[in-house]
C-alpha atoms as one frame of an Amber mdcrd trajectory, in Angstrom:
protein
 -20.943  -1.128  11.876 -19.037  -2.314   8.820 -15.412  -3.709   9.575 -12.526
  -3.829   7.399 -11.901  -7.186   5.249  -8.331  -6.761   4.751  -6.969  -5.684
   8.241  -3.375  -5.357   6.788  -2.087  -3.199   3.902   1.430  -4.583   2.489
   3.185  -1.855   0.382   6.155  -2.272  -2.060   7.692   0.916  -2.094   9.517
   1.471  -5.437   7.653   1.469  -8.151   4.669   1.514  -5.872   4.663   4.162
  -3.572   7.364   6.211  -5.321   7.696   6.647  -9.473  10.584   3.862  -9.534
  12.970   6.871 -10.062  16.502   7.087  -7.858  17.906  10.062  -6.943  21.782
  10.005  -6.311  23.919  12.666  -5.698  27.033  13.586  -6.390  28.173  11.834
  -3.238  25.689   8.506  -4.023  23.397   9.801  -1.242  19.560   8.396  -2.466
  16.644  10.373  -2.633  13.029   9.057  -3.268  10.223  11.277  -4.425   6.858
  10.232  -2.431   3.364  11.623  -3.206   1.223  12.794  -0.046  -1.723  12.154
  -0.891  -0.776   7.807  -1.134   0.545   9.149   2.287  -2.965  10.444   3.451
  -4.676   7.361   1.876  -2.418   5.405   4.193  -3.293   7.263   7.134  -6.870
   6.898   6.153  -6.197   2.891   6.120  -4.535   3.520   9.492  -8.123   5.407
  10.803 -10.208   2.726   9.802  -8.572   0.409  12.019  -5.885  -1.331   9.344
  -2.004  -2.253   9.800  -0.069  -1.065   6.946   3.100  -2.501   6.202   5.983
  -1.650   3.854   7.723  -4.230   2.090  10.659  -3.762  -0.810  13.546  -5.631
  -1.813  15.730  -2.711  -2.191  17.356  -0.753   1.153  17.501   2.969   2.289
  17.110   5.467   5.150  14.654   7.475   3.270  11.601   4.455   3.388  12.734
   4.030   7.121  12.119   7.689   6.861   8.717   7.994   5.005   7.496   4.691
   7.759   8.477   6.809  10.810   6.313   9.985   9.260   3.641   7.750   8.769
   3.649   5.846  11.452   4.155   2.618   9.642   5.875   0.495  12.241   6.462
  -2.965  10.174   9.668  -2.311   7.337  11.193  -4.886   5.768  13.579  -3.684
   3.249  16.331  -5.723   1.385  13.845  -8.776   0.791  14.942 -10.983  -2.363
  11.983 -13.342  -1.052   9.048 -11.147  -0.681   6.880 -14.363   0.105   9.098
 -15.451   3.108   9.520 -11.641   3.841   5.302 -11.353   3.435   5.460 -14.591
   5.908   7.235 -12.592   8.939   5.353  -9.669   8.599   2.213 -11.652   8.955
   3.119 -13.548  12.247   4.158 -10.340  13.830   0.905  -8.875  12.815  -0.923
 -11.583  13.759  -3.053 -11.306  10.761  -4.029 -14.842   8.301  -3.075 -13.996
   4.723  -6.390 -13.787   3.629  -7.287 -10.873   5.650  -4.091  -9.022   4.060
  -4.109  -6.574   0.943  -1.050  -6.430  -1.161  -0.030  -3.759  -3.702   3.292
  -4.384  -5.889   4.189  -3.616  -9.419   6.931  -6.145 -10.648   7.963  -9.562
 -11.319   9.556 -10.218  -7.462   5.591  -9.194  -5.963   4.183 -11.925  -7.359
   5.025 -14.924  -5.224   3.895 -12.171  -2.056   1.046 -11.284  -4.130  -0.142
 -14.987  -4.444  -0.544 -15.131  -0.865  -2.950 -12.557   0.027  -6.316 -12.099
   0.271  -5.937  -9.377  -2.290  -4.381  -7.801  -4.788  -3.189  -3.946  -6.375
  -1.004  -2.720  -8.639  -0.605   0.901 -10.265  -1.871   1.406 -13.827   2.124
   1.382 -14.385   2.959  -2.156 -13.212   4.699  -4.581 -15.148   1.708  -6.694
 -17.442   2.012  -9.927 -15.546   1.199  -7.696 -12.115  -1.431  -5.829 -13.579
  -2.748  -9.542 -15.106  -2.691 -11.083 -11.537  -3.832  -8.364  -9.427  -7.781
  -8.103  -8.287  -7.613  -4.065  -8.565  -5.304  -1.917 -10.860  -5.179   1.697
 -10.390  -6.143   4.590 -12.822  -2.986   6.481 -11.074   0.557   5.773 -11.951
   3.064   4.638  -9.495   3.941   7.927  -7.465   1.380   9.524  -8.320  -1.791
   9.058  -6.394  -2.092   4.991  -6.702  -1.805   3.766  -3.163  -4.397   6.615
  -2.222  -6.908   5.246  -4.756  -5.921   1.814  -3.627  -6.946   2.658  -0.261
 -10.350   4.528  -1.110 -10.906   1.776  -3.303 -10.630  -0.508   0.128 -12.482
   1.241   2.202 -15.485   2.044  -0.042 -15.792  -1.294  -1.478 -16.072  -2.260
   2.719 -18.049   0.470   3.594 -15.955   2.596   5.370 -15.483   5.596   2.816
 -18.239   6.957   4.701 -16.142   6.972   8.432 -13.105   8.844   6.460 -15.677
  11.710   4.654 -17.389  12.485   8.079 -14.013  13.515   9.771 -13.994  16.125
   7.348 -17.411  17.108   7.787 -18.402  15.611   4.879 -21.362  13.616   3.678
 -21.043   9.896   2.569 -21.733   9.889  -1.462 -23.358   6.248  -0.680 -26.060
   7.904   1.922 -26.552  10.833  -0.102 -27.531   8.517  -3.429 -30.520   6.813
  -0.951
């Protein structure tokens, strides 16, 4: 039975899993728009046996928020050095670099980026992130990206197939035999 490659899925969240939009109110409270279907793709990563992670250098309640709905247990928010942020979250996972997936869309990704196994960005990342990364979406930021990110994952391991059948449907890959 095929296994996952990349155990662990490390997320930036803005400009990743949200549009890179903030919200504020009139009394500065922050508000994030998320899509659910990156949060189904995540609990798809979660079904097929992976560790997803979120990891963003700004701070707020609502990713603490979005993590605790999906069951994402690892946050580190407020990191200005996502590579020594990437580090921690490895050790505590237990998981080598190489066996982690990282998806980020700016400048500050890259040094995390460098250290994985490999790497996403949305079709909205900055050019140097899209230049660097192994897989760039079709979906924007927001919209979709970490979903595809995720099918993209699990097909290209063989796994798609394990997600379709919970739904009582067939895997595409069987069906083209």
């Amino acid at each position: 039975m095929p296994e996952l490659r990349y155990r662990a899925l490390i997320l930036d969240v803005d400009g990743t899993m949200t549009d890179g939009g903030l919200y504020l109110d009139d009394n500065g409270a922050q508000a994030k728009r998320f899509d659910v279907t990156d949060g189904s793709g995540i609990k798809y990563f979660q079904r097929a046996g992976g560790v997803v992670a979120f990891l963003t250098g700004r701070s707020s309640k609502v990713v603490d928020l979005r993590a605790a709905e999906l069951g994402v247990e690892l946050v580190i928010q407020g990191a200005l050095d996502k590579a020594s942020a990437l580090a921690e979250l490895l050790k505590r996972m237990n998981i080598p670099a190489n066996q982690a997936a990282y998806m980020g869309d700016d400048l500050p990704d890259l040094p995390a980026m460098r250290m994985c196994g490999y790497t996403m960005a949305p079709a909205n990342a900055a050019v140097e992130v899209r230049e660097a990364a192994d897989f760039v979406t079709i979906a924007a930021a927001g919209h979709g990206a970490v979903r595809e990110a995720v099918e993209h994952l699990l097909k290209s391991d063989g796994l798609w197939g394990r997600i379709l059948s919970r739904y009582g449907l067939p895997d595409a890959a069987e069906g083209a035999r």
